[in-house]
C-alpha positions in Angstrom: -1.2 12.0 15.4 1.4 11.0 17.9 4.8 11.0 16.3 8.2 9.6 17.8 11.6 11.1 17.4 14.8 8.5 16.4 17.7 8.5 14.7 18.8 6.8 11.7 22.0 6.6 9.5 21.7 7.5 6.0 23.8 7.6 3.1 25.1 11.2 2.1 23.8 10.7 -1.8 20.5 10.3 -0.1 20.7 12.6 2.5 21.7 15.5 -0.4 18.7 14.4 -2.5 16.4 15.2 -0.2 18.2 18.5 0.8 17.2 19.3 -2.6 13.7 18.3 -2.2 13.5 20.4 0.8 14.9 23.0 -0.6 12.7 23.1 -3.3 9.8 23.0 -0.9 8.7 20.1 -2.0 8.9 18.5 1.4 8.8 21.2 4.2 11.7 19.8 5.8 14.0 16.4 6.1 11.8 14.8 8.7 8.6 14.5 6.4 10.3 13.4 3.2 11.4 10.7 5.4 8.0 9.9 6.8 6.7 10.2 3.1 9.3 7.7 1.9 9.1 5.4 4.8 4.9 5.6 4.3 5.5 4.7 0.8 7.6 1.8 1.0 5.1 0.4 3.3 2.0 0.8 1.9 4.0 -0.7 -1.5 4.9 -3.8 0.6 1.4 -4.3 2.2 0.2 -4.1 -1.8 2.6 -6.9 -3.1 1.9 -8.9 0.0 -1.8 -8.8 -0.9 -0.6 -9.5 -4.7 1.0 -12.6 -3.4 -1.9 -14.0 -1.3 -4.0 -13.2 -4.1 -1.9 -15.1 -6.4 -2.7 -18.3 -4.3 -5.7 -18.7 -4.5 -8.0 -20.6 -7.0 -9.7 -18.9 -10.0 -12.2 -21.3 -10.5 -12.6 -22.0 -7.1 -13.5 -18.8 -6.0 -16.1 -18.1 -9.3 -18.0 -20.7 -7.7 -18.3 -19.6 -4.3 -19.1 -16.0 -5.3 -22.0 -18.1 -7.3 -23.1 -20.4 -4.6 -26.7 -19.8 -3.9 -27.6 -17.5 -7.0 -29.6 -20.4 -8.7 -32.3 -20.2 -5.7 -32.3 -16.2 -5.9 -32.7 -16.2 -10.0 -35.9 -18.0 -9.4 -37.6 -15.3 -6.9 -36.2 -12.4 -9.1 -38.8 -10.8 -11.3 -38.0 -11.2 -15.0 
């Protein structure tokens, strides 16, 4: 995977903490508890965008189209 190299400001109570994740290997070093994080975060707004669109649409609305067309198939189905 191609990978880019930039540099960010962060907050020394931050930056120690993961110093100490690093140190205790459970990041290899400061550059993938960063991706990690960064990964996270994303994938966690990408979920409660999908909540929110989700949250839009109709209950009953949708029952019905995910019925549409079953009472012409019950009739071929074998009993």
């Amino acid at each position: 995977m191609a990978a880019s190299k930039i540099a960010i400001t962060i907050e020394d109570k931050l930056l120690k903490q993961i110093d100490i994740l690093v140190k205790s290997n459970y990041f290899p070093n400061r550059s993938k508890a960063i991706q990690a994080a960064v990964a996270e975060k994303l994938s966690r707004l990408e979920r409660s965008r999908l909540a929110q669109e989700c949250a839009k649409l109709d209950p009953d609305f949708e029952q019905s189209l995910a019925e549409e067309g079953f009472s012409a198939e019950m009739e071929t189905w074998p009993e």
